[in-house]
C-alpha positions in Angstrom: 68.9 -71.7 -9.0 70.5 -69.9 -12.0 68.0 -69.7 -15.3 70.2 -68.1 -18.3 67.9 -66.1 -19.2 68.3 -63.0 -21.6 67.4 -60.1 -20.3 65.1 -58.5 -23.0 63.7 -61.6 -23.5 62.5 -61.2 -20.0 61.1 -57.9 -20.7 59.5 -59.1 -23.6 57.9 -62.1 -21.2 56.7 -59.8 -18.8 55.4 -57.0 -21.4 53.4 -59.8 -23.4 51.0 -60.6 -20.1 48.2 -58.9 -19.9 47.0 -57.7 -16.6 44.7 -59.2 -14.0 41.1 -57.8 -15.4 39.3 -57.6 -11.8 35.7 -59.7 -11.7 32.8 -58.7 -12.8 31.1 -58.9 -9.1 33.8 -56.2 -8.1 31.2 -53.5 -6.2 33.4 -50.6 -6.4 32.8 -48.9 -10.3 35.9 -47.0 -11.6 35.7 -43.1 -10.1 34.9 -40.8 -12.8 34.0 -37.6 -11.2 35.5 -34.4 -11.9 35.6 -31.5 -9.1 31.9 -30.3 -10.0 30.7 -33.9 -10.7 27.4 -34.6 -12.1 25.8 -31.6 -10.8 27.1 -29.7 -13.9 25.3 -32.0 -16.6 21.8 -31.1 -15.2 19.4 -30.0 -17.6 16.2 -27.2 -17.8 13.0 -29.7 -18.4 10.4 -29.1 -21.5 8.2 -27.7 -18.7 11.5 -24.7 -18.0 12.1 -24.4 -21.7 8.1 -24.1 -22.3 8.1 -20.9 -19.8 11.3 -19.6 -21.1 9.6 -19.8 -24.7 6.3 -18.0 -23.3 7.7 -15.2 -22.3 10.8 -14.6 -24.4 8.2 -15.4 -27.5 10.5 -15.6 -31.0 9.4 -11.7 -32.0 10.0 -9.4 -34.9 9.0 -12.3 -37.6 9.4 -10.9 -40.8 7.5 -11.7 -44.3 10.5 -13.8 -45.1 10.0 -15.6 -42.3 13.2 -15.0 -40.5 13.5 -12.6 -37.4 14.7 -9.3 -36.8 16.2 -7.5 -34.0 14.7 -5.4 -31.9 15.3 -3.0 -29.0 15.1 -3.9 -25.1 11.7 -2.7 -24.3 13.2 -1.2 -20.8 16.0 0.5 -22.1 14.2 1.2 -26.2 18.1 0.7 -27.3 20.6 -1.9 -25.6 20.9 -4.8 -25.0 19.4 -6.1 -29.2 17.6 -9.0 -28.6 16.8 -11.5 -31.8 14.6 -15.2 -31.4 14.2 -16.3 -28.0 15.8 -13.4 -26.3 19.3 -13.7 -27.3 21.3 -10.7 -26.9 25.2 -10.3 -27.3 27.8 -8.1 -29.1 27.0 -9.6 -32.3 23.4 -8.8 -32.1 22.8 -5.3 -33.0 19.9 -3.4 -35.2 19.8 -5.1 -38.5 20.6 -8.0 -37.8 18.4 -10.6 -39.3 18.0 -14.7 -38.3 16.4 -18.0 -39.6 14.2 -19.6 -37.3 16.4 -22.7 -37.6 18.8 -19.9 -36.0 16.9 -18.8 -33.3 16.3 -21.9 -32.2 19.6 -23.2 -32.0 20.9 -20.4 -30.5 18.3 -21.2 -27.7 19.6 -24.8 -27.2 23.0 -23.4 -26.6 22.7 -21.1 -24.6 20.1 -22.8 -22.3 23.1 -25.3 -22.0 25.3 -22.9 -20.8 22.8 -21.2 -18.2 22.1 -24.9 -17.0 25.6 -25.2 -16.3 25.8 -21.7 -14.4 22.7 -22.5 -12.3 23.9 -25.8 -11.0 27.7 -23.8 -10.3 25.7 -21.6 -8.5 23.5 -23.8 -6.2 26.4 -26.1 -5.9 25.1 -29.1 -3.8 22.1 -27.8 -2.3 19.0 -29.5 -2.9 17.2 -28.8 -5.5 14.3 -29.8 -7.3 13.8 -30.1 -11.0 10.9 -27.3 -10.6 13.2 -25.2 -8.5 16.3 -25.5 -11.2 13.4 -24.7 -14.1 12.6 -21.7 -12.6 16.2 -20.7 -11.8 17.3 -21.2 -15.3 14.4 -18.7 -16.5 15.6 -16.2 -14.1 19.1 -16.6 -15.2 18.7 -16.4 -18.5 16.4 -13.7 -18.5 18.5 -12.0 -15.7 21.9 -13.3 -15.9 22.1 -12.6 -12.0 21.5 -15.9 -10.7 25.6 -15.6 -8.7 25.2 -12.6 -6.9 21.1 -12.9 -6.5 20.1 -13.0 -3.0 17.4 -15.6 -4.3 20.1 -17.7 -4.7 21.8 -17.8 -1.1 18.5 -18.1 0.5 18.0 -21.4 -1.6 21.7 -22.2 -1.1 20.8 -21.6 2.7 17.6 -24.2 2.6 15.3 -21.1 2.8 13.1 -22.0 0.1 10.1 -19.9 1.0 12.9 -17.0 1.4 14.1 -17.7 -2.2 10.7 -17.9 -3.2 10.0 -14.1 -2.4 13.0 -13.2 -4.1 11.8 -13.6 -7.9 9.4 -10.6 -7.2 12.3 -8.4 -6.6 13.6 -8.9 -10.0 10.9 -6.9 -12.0 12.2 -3.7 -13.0 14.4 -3.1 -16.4 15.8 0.4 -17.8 14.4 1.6 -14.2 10.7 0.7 -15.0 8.9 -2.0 -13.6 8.0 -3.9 -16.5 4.1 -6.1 -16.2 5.8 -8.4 -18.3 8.7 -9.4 -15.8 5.9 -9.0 -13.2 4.3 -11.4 -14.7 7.2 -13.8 -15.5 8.8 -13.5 -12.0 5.6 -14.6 -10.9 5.6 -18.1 -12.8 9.0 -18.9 -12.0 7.9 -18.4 -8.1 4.9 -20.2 -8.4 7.3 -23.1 -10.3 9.7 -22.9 -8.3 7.7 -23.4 -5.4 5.9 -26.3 -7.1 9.1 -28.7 -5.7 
């Protein structure tokens, strides 16, 4: 059978329908992932932040209220930290923040060493207590991708990576009580699973 049928009114036809929508009782949800999935979008817990805070502490407050700059106490020069241990090229002796600042300075940059950590331990289990305690060391190391801490918990030897946070307690060449000290919550947290 022959239908006389214009061509680009065809097209027009065939554009106009709208496609099949598939049910709602379809089991199979679209596939959103990208290569590093979910894993990237996990997050340091108030309980991580709360042990970051505690030993970083948001020093050097000044009269005016805002915070000043001060030296690394390993080195008694570089790395300038300001707030909650923030250190960079831009920080350097006299330089002076809010506290609205140094707090949101924190927030990003706990997002980024988040990020890092869960790069780093890939798809290894981990707990939330274990990834806390990472992110601490992280950000007060920025070693946690060539750490052996971090192989051994790659590896499943959590009692391994345990023992490894009391390796990381020296700064400028001095063991420092304070990192003692730290290194030692962040064990006992992260062996808290």
């Amino acid at each position: 059978m022959y239908f006389n049928l214009d061509f680009f009114e065809a097209l027009r036809r065939m554009k106009a329908r709208k496609p099949a929508v598939a049910p709602a009782s379809d089991p199979k949800p679209p596939h959103h992932s990208t290569p590093l999935g979910d894993r990237l979008s996990r997050h340091i817990s108030p309980a991580g932040i709360a042990l970051i805070k505690r030993f970083e502490g948001c020093a050097k407050r000044r009269p005016d209220g805002c915070f000043a700059a001060y030296p690394d106490p390993g080195t008694g020069g570089d790395p300038w930290t300001i707030g909650w241990g923030a250190t960079g090229m831009s920080i350097v002796q006299g330089t002076v923040w809010t506290a609205a600042e140094c707090d949101a300075r924190l927030e990003h940059d706990l997002v980024r060493f988040s990020r890092e950590v869960a790069r780093a331990v890939g798809d290894s289990p981990t707990s939330q207590n274990q990834f806390d305690a990472l992110v601490s060391f992280h950000y007060n190391t920025g070693a946690i991708a060539k750490a052996t801490l971090t192989k051994r918990h790659k590896a499943g030897d959590f009692t391994g990576a345990q023992a490894e946070f009391g390796k990381w307690v020296h700064a400028g060449g001095k063991r420092m009580n304070g990192l003692v000290r730290r290194r030692t919550e962040e064990a006992a947290l992260y062996g808290a699973r």
